[in-house]
C-alpha positions as CSV (number, residue, x, y, z in Angstrom):
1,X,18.9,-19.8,27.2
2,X,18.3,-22.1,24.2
3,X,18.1,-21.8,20.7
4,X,13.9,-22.2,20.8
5,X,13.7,-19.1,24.2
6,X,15.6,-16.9,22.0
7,X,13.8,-17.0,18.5
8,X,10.9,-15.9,19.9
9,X,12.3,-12.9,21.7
10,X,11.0,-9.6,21.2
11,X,13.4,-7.1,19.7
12,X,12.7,-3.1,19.6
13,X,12.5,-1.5,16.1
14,X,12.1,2.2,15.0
15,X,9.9,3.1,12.1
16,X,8.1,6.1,11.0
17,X,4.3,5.7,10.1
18,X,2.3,8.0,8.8
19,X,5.0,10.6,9.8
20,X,4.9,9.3,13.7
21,X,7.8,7.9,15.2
22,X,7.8,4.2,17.0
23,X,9.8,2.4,18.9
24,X,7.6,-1.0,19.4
25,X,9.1,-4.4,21.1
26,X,8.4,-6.9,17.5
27,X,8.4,-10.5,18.0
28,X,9.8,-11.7,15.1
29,X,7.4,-13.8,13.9
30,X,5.1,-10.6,13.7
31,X,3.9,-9.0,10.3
32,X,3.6,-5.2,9.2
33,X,0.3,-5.3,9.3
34,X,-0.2,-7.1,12.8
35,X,2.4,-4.8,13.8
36,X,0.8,-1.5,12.4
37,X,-3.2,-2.9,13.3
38,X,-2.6,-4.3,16.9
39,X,0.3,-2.8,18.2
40,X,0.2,1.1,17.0
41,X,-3.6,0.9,16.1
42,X,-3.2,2.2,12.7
43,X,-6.2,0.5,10.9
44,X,-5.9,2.0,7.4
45,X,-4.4,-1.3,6.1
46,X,-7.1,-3.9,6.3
47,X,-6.5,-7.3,6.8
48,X,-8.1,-9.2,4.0
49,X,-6.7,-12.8,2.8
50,X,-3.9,-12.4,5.4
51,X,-1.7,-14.4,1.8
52,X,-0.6,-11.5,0.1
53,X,-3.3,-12.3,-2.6
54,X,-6.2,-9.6,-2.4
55,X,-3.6,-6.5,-1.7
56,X,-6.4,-4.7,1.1
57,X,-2.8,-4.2,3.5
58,X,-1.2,-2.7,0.9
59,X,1.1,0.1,1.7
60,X,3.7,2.2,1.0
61,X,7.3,1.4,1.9
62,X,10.0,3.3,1.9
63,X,8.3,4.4,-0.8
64,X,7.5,1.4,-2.5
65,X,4.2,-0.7,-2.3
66,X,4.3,-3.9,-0.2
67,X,1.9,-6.1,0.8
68,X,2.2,-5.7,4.8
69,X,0.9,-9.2,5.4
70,X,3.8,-10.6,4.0
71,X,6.6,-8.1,5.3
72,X,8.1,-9.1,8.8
73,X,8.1,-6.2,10.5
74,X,11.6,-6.7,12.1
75,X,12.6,-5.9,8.4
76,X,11.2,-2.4,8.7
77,X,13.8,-1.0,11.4
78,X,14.2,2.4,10.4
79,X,11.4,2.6,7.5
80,X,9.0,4.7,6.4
81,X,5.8,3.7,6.2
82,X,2.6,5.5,4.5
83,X,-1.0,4.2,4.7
84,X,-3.7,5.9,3.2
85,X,-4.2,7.5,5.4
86,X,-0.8,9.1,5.8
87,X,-1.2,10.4,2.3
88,X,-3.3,13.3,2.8
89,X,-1.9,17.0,4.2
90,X,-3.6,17.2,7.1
91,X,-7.3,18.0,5.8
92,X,-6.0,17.9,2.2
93,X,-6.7,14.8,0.7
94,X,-4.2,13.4,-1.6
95,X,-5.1,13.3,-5.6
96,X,-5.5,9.6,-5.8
97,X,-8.0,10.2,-2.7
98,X,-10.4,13.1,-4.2
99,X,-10.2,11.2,-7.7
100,X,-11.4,8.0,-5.7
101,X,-14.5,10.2,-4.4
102,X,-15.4,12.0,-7.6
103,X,-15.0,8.8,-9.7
104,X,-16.8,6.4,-7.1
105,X,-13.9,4.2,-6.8
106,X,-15.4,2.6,-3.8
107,X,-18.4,0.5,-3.2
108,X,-18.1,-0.7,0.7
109,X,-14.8,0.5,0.7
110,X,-12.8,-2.5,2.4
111,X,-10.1,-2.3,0.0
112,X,-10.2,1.1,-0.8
113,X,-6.8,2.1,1.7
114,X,-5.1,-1.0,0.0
115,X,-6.0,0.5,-3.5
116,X,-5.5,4.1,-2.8
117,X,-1.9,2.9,-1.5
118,X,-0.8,0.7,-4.5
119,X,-2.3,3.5,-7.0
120,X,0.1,5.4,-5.1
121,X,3.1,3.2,-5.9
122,X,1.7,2.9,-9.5
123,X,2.2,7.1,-9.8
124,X,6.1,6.8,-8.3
125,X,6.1,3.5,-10.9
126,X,5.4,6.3,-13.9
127,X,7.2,8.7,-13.0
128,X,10.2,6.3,-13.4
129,X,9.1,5.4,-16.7
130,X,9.0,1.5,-15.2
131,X,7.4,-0.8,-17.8
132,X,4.6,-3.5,-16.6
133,X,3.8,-6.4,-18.4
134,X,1.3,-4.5,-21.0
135,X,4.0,-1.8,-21.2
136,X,4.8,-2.8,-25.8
137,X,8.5,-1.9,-24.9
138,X,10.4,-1.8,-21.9
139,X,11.9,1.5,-23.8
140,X,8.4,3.1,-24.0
141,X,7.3,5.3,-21.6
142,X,3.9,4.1,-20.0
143,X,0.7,5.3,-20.9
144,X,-2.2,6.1,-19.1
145,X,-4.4,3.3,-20.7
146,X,-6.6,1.3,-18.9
147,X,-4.8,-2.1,-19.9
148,X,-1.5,-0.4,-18.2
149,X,-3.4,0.6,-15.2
150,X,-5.6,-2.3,-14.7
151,X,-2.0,-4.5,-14.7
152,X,-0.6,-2.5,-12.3
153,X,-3.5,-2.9,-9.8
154,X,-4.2,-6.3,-10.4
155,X,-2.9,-7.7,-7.3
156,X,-5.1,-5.3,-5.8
157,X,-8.7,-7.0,-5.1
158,X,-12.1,-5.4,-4.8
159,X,-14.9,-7.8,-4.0
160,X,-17.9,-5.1,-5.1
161,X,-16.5,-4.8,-8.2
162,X,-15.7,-1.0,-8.3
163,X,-13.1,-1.2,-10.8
164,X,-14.4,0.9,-13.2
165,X,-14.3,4.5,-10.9
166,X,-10.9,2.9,-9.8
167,X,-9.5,2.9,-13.1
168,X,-10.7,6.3,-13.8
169,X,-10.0,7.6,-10.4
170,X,-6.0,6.6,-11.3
171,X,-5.9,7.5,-14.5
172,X,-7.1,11.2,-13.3
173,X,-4.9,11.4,-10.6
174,X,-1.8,10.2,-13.2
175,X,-2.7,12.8,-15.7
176,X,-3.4,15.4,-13.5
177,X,0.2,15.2,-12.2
């Protein structure tokens, strides 16, 4: 077998989504999102830009937001993954989701999974006490302002221009907690 047969051959990976266990064959040229979209049909995380730059397949990994587009998904053996729509309990919805509704933080809602995911990230981000770039001193702890917030979720795109009920919709969800 040469070098070229063998890059391209698929390799099996185990991951949890949305509290589901996979084992899927990955070629590894494959994304997370392809991966979660075409191969497990888990369409929460929409594919936008497909560049990392409008944050629509943003999820959570591990805990952590990433922006599936970019992640291989070989590099998830043994994750944890969490789309929106993994977030709720059942018929529960999550905070950030019930915020999202009573704030109107969605217009057509094509981005909304990919904001509801990385305003998910932002809460673990606080709770840490992690400073962002409007943060006055990496020693302060961050406040719910909506310079702090609107850093935080600015690699997160929406295209209808819903920001205002997203801002609000996180910064109810973050106080709340």
């Amino acid at each position: 077998m040469t070098t070229t047969e063998t890059a391209g051959a698929s390799r099996t990976i185990e991951l949890r989504v949305d509290g589901t266990a996979y084992r899927p064959a990955v070629d590894p040229r494959r994304t997370l999102l392809d991966l979660l979209r075409e191969q497990l049909g888990v369409t929460s995380p929409k594919k936008g830009c497909d560049h990392g730059q409008c944050g629509a397949c943003t999820v959570l990994l591990d805990g952590r937001r990433v922006l599936a587009c970019l992640v291989l998904a070989l590099t998830c053996d043994g994750a944890d993954v969490t789309t929106a729509a993994g977030l709720a309990d059942g018929d529960d919805l999550h905070p950030l989701q019930q915020a999202f509704l009573e704030h109107d933080g969605f217009q057509c809602g094509y981005c909304t999974p990919g904001q509801i995911c990385s305003a998910a990230g932002l809460l673990t981000e606080f709770d840490a006490g992690a400073p962002s770039h409007v943060t006055a001193s990496v020693s302060d702890t961050p406040q719910w302002t909506d310079d702090e917030i609107a850093e935080r979720m600015s690699g997160n795109l929406c295209r209808c221009g819903a920001y205002v009920g997203i801002v609000a919709a996180i910064r109810q969800a973050g106080e709340s907690r």
